[in-house]
Structure formats: C-alpha cells, structure tokens
Backbone as a ProteinNet text record, in pm:
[ID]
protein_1_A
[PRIMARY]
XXXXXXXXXXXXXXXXXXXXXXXXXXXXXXXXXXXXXXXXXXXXXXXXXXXXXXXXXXXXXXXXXXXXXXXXXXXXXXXXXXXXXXXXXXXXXXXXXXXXXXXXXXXXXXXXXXXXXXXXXXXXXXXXXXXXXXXXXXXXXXXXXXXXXXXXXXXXXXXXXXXXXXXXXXXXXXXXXXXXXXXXXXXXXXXXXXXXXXXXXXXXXXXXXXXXXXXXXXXXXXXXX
[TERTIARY]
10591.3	10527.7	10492.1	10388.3	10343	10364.1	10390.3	10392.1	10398	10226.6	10149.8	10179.6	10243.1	10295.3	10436.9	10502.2	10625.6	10608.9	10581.8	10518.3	10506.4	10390.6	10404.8	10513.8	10564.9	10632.8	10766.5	10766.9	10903.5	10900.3	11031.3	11004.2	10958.2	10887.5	10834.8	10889.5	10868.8	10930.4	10945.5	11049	11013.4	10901.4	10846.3	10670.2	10617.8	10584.8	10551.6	10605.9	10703.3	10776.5	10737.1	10746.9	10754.3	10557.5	10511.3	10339.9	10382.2	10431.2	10428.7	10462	10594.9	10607.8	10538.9	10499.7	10370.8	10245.2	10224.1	10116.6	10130.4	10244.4	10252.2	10321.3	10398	10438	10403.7	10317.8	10229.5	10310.1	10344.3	10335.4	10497.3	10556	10700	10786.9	10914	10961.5	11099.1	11178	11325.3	11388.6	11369.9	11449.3	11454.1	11340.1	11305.8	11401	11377.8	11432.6	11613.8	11655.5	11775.6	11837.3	11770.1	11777.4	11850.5	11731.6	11737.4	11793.4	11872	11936.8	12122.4	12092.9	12283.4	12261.3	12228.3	12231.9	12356.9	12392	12516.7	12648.5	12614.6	12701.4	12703.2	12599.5	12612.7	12648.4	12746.9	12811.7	12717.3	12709	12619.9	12656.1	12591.2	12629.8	12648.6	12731.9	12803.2	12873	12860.8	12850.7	13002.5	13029.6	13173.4	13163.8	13298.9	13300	13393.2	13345.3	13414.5	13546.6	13663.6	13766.4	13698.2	13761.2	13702.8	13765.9	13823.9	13831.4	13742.2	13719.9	13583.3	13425.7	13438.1	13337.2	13281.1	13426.5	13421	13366.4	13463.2	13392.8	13238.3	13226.2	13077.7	12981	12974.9	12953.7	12942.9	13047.5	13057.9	13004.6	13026.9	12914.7	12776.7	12734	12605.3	12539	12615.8	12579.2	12651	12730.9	12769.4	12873.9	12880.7	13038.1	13040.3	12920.3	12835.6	12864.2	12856.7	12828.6	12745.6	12723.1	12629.2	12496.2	12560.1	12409.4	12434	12357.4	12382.9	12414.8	12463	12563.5	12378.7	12287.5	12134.1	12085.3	12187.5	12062.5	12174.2	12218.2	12347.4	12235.7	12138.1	12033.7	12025.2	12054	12004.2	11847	11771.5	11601.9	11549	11582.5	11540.8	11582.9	11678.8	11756.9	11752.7	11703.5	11714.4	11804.6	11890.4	11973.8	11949.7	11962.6	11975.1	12074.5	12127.4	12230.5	12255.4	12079.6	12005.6	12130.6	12146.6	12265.9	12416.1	12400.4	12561.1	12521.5	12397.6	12370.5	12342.9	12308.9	12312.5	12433	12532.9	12613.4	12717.4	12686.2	12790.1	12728.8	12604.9	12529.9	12587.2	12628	12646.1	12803	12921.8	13026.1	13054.8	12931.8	12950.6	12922	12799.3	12754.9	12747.3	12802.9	12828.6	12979.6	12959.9	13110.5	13117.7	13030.5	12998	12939	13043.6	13021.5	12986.8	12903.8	12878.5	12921.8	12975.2	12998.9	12862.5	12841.2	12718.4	12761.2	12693.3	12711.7	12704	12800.7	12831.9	12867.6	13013.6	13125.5	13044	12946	12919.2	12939.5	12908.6	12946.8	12868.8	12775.6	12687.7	12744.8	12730.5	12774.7	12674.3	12679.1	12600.3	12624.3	12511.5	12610.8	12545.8	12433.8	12387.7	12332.4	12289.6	12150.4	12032.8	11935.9	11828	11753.8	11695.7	11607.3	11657.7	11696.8	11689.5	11559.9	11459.1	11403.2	11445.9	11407.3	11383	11461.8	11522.8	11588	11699.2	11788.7	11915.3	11880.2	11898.9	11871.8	11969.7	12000	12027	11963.4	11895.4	11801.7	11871	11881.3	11963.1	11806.3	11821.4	11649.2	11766.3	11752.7	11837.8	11985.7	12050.9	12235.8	12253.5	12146.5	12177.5	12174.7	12295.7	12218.2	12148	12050	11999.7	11986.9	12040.1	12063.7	11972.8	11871.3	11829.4	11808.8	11760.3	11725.7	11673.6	11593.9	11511	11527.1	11512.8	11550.7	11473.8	11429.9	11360.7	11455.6	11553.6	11635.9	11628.7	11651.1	11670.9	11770.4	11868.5	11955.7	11962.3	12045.2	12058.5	12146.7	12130.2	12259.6	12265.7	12357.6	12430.7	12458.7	12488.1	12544	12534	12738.5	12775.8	12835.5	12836.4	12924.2	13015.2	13141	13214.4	13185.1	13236.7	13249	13053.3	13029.2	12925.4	12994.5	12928.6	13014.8	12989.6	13025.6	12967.7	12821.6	12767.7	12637.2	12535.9	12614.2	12516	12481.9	12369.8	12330.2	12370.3	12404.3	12393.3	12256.7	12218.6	12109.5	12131.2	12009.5	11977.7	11878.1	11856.5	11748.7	11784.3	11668.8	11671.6	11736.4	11734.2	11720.3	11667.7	11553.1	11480.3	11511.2	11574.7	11534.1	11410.1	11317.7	11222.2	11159.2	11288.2	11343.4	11447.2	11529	11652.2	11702.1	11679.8	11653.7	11806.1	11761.3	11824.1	11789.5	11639.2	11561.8	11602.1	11594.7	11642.4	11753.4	11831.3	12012.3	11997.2	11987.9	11939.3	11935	11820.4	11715.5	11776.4	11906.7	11970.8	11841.2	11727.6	11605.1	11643	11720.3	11710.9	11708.4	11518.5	11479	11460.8	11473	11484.8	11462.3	11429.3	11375.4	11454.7	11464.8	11548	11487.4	11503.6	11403	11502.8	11437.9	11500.1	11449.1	11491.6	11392.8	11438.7	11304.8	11312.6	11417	11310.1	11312.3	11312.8	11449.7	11430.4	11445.4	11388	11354.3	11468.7	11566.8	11654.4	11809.1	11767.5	11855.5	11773.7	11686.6	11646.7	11749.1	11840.5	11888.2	12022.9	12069.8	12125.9	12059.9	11980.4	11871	11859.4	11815.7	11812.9	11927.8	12033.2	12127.8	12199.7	12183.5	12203.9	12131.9	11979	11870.3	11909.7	11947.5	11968.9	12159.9	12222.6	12332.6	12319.7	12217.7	12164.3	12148.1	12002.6	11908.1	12003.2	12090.7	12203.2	12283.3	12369.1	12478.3	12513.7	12331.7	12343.2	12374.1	12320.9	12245.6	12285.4	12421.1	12502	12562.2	12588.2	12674.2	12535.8	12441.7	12352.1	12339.4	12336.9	12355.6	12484.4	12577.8	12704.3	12720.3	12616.5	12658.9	12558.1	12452.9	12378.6	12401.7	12488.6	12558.3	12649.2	12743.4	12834.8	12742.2	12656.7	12623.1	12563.5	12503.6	12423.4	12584.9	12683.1	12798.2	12870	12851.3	12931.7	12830.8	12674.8	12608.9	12601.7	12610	12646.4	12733.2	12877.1	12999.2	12961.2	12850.9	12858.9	12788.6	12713.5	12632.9	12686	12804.8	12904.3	13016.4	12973.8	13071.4	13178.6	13169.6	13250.9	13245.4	13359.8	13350.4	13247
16323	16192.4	16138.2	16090.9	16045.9	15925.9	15871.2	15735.6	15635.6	15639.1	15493.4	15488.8	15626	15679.6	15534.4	15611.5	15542.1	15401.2	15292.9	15180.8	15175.9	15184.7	15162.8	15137	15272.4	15246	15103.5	15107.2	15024.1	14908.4	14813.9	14682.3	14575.3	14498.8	14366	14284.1	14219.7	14182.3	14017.8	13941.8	13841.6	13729.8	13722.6	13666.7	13702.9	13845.2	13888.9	13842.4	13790.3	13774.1	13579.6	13578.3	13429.3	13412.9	13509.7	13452.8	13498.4	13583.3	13638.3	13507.8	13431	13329.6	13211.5	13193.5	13095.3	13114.7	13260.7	13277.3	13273.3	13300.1	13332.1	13171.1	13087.8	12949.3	12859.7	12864	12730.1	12738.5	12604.3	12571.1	12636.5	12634.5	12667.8	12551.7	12548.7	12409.3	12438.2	12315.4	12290.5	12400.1	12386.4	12429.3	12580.9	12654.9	12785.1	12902	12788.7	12836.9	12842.1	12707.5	12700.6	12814.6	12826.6	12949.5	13060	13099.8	13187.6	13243.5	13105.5	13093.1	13109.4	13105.2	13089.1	13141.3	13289.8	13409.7	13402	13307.9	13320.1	13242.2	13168.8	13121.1	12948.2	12871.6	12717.5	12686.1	12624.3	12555	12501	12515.4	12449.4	12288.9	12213.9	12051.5	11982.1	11966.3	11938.2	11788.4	11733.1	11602.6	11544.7	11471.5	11419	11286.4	11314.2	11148.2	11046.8	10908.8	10848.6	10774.5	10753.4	10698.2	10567.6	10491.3	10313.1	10211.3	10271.8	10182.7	10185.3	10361.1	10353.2	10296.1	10329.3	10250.6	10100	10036.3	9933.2	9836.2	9923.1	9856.5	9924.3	10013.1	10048	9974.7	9918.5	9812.1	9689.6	9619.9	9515.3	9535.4	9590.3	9703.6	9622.5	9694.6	9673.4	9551.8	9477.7	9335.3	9226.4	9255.3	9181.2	9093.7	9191.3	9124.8	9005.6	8954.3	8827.1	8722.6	8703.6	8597	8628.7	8536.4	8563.7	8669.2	8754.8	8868.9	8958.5	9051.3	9201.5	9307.4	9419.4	9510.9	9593.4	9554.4	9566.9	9531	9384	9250.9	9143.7	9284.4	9210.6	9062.2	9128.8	9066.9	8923	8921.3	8777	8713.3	8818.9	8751.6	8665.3	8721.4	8643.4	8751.8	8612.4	8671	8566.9	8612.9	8470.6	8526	8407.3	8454	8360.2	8376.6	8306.9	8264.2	8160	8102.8	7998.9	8018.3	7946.8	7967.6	8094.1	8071.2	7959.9	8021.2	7930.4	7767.3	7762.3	7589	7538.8	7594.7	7564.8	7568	7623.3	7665	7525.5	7489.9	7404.3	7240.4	7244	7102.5	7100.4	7165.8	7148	7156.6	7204.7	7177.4	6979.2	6968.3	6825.8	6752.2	6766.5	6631.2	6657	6795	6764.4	6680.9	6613.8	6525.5	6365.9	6378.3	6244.8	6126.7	5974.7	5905.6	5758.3	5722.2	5600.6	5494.1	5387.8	5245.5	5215.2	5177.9	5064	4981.9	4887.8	4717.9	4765.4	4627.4	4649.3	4756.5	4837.9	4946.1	5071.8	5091.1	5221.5	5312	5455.4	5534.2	5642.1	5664.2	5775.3	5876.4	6022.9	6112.7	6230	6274	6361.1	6510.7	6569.3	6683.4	6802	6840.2	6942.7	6949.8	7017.2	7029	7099.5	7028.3	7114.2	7199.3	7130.6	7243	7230.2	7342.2	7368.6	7453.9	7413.2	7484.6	7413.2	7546.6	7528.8	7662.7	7613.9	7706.3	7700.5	7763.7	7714.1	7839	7818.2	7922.3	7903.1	8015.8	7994.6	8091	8075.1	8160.9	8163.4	8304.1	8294.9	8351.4	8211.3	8261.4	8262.7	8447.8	8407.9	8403.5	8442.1	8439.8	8243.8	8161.9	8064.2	8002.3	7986.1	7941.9	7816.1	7814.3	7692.9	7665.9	7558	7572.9	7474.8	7502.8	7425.6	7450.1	7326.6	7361.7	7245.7	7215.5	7194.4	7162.2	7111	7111.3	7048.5	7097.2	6986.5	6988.1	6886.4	6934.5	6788.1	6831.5	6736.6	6770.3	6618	6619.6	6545.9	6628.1	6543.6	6473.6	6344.7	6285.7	6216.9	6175.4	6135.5	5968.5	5849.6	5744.9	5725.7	5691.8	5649	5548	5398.9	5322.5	5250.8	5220.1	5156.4	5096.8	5152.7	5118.1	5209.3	5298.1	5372	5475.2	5490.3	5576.5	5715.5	5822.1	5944.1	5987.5	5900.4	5931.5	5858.1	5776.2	5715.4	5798.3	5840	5954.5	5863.1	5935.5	5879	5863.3	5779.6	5752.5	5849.2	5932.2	6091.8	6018	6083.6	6097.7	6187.9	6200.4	6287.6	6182.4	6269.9	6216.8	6270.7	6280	6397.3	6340.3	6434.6	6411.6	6523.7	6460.9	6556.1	6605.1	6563.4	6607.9	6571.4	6705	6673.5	6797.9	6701.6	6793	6761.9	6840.4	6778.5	6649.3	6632.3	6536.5	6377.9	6424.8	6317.1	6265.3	6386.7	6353.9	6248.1	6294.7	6198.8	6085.6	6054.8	5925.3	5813.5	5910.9	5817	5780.8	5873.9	5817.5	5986.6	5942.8	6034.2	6007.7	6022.2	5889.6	6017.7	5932.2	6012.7	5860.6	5938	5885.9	5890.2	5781.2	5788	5774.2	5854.9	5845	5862.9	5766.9	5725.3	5843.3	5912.5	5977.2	5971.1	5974.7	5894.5	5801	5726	5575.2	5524.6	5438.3	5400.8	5199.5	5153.4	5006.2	4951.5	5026.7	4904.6	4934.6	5067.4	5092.7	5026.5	4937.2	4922.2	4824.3	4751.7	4672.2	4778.4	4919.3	4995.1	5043.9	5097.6	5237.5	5171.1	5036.5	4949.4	4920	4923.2	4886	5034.2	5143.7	5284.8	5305.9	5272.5	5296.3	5253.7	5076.8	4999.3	5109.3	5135.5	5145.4	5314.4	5360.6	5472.1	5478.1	5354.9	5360.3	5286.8	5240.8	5189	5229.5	5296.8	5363.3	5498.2	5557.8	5730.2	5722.5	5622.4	5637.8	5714	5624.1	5644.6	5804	5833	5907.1	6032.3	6010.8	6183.2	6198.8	6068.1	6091.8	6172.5	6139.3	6219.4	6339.6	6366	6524.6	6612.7	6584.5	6689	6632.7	6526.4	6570.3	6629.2	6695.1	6773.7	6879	6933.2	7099.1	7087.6	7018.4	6984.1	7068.2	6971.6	7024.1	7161.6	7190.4	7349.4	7427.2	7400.9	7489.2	7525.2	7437.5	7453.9	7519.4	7495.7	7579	7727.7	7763.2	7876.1	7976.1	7873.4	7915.7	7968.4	7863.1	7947.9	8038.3	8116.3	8218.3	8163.5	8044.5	7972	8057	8074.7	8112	8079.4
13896.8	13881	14019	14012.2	14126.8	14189.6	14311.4	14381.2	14306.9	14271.2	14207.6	14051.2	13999.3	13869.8	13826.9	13963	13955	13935.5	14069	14031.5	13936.5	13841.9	13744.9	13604	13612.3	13528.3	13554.5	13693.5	13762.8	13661.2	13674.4	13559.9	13672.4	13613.8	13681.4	13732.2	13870.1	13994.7	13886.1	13971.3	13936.9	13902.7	14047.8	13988.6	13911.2	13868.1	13722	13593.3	13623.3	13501.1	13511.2	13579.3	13584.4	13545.1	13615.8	13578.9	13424.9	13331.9	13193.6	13134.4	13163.9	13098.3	13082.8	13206.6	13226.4	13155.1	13161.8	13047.5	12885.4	12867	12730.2	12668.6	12735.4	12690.7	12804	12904.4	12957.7	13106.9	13170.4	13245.8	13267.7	13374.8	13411.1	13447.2	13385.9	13428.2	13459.8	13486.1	13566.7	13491.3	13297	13228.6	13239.3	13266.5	13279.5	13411	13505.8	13607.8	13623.5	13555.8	13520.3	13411.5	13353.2	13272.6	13357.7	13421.4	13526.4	13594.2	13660.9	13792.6	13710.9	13583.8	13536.6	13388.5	13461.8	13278.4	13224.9	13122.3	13055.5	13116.4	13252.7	13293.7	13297.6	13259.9	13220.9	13109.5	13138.1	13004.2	12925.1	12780.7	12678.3	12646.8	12638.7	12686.5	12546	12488.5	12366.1	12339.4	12206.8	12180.2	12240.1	12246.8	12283.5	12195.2	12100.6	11995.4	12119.7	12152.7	12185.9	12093	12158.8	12097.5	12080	12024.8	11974.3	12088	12178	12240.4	12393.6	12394.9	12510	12425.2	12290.5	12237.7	12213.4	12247.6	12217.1	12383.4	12489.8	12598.4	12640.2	12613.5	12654.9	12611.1	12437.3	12370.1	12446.9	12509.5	12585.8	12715.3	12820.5	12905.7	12881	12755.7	12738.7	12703	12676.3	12587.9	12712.3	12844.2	12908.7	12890.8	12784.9	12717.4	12694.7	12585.4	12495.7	12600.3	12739.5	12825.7	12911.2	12975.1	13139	13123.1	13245.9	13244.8	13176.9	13107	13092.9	13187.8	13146.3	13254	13344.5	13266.8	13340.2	13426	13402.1	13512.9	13596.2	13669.8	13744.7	13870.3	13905.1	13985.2	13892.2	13805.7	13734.1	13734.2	13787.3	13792.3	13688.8	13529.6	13440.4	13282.7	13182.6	13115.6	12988.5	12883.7	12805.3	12694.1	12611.7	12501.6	12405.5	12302.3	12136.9	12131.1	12084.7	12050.1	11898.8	11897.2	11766.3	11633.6	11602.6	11472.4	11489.4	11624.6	11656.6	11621.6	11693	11674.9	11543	11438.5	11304.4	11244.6	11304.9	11214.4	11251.4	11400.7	11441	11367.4	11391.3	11359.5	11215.8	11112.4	11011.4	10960.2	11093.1	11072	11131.7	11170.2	11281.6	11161.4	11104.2	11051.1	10838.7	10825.9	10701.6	10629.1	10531.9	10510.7	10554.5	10638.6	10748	10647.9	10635.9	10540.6	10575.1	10540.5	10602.5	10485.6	10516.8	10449	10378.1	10311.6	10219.1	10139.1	10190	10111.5	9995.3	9883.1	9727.6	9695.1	9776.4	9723.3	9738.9	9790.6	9789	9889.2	9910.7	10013.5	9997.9	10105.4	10180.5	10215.4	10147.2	10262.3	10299.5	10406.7	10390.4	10341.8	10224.3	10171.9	10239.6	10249.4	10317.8	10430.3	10555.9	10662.4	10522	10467.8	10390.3	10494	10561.8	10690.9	10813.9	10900.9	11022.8	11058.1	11173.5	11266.4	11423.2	11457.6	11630.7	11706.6	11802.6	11884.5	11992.1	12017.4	12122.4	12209.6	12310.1	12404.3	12558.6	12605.4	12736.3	12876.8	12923	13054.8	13195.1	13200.4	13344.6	13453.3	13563.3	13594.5	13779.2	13858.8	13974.5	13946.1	13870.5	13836	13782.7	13768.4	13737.8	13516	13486.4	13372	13343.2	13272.3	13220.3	13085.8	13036.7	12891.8	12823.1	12694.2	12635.1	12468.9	12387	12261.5	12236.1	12130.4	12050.8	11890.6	11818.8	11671.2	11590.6	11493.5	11379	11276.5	11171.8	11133.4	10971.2	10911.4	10761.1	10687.4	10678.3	10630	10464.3	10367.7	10273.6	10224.4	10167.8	10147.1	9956	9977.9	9841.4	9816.5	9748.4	9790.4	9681.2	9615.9	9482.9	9502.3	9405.1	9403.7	9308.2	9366.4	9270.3	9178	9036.8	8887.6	8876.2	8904.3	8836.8	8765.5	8641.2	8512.4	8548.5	8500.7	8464.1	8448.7	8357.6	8348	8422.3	8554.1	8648.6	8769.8	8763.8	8885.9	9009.9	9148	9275.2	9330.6	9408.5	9459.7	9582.4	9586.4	9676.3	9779.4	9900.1	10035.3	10132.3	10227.8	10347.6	10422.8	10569.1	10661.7	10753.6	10838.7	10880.6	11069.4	11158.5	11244.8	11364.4	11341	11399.3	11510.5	11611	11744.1	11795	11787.2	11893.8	11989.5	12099.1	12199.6	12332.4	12465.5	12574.9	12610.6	12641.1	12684.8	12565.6	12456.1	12395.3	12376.7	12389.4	12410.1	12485	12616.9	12788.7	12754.5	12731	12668.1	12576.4	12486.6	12414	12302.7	12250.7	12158	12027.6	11996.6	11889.7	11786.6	11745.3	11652.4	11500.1	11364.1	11250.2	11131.9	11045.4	10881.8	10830.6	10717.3	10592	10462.6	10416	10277.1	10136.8	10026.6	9937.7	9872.8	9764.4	9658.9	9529.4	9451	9299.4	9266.6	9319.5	9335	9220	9126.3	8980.8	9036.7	8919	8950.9	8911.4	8854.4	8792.6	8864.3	8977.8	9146.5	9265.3	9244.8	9349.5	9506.1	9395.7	9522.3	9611.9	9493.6	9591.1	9663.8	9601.6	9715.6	9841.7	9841.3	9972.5	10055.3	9962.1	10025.8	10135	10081.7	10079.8	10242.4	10210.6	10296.7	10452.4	10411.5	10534.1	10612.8	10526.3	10580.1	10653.7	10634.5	10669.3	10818.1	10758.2	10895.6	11010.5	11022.7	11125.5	11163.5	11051.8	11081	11141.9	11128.7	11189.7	11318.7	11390.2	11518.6	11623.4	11634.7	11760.3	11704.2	11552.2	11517.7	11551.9	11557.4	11568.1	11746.8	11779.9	11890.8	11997.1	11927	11996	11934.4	11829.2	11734.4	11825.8	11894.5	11943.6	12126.1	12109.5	12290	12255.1	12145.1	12175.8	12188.1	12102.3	12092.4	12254.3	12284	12447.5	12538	12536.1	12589.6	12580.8	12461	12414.1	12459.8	12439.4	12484.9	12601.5	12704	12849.5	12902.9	12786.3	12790.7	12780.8	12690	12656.8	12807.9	12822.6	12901.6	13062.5	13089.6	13201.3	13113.7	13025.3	12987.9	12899.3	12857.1	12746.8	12597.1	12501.5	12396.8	12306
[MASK]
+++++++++++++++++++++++++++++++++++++++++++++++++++++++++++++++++++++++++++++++++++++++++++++++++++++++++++++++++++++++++++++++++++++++++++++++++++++++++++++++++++++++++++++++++++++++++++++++++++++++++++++++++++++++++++++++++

C-alpha cells in the first residue's frame, strides 16, 4: 500500500471531525467541545430536592423576606409593592361594628365595606420607602330603634367616601355622603334622624380610621409586620 494509500485510509484528525460535525449538525458550540474535552468523565448534572427549610429561605431570599427590597434590588433604585389586600382587609376590621347614637332610641351600625377601589402601595425609590394609597370606598349601614317590632324593617344607606387618601388624612377633609335608601313616608322623621346622626358622627371617626392604616402602612413600609 502506498504513502497517499495509507493517508487515506488513516482516521480523521480532529479538525476533520470537528468540520464533520459542523457540517452534519450546524454551527459548533461550548457543549460540543465539552463533550470532547471529558469522554466519560463529567459528572451528569442531576436534580437535587431541597429540604423545606432551604426552601423556605430561598423563598424569602427571593421575596426579601415580604419587607423592604428584594434579594434583586439590594441598590434600591426603584421597587414598588401592593399592600392593597392588607388595606381592605384592615379598613373593614376598623370600621365594621362601628355604631353611632341617633336621636329617638335608635342605633346606626355599620354592617359591611359594599365597594372598595383604589390602591395601597409602598415604593422604595434609592433604599428609601415612600408610602401611599388612595381609596374610593362605600359603606353600608343599618339603624333600628327602640320598641320597633319584628316586622319593622331598619332604615338602610351608604356611606360613600370618594377619597381617602394621605393628602386628605393631612388636610383633616375626608369628605363622604350619606344616603338614605327606600325612602318610606311614614319613616320619614327616622331616616332623618338616622341621616343627621350619620352625617356628624362619622367624621372625626373616618378620619382616625384611615390615619391609622396611613400609620401601619408606614410601619409596614420600614419592615413592620
């Protein structure tokens, strides 16, 4: 056999092999060469279950452990959070139950929040927080009075307040409606009486219910529960 015989038959140098692969599956990459470089000798990279308690802080890790910054944005440039459920949930441990006096034996309470919109938020703009919210919120109430029978309905209304904010906390203007509904003529001197003990008696009381959340939210906002 001859020289150029031999050659031939010889097996293919590396570059050959490497142009074969390149030709036959495209371009050549990290993975190819790694291949390569560790025939049978790199460990195959296999799932690992975490225990629940490295799961649980990696969890917190990631979420910043539900205060301040995330384990992302140690820089603090700009970071905003929801807090919106918490603030519904609290506005309605504050001001449901809440009973106001009314002239001729009766008594107001309020039984539900009917609508919440808006938003609670806290923005870390720079490692600083700043805390604000917003609310459009309607409350409903109830008002029964002494010696009404069984079959005497209570006189029902809203109470709509259709901003409450920081700025209005401040301001001390946290202005809201009282509305009578189905209105009967022969309740008219309660409904009024109901109405007036409404429109007076919230005032101061909505005012200190959304300077507390103003306060807790602030709390939350330096890392408070």
């Amino acid at each position: 056999m001859t020289e150029a015989e031999n050659k031939a038959e010889a097996p293919a140098a590396n570059g050959d092999g490497a142009a074969k692969a390149k030709k036959d599956k495209g371009p050549i990459g990290y993975h190819y060469w790694h291949q390569q470089a560790n025939q049978g000798t790199a460990p195959k990279a296999a799932p690992v279950k975490l225990s629940e308690e490295e799961a649980d802080k990696l969890a917190k890790q990631m979420s910043g452990g539900g205060v301040g910054l995330s384990s992302w944005n140690r820089a603090g440039t700009w970071e905003e959070r929801g807090h919106t459920d918490w603030a519904k949930a609290r506005v309605e441990e504050l001001v449901v139950g809440k009973t106001i006096d009314v002239a001729g034996g009766g008594a107001a309470v309020v039984k539900e929040v009917k609508t919440f919109k808006g938003d609670a938020t806290v923005v870390m703009v720079r490692g600083k927080p700043r805390h604000g919210f917003d609310f459009d919120v309607t409350l409903a109430w109830e008002c029964t009075f002494e010696g009404d029978g069984e079959d005497v309905k209570p006189v029902k209304g809203t109470v709509h307040i259709p901003e409450a904010s920081r700025d209005t906390v401040d301001d001390d203007e946290v202005e809201y409606t009282v509305k009578v509904e189905d209105r009967k003529t022969d309740r008219r001197s309660q409904e009024d009486a109901a109405y007036d003990a409404l429109k007076g008696g919230l005032r101061t009381f909505l005012r200190e219910t959304f300077g507390t959340i103003d306060k807790e939210l602030l709390a939350r906002a330096n890392g408070g529960a």
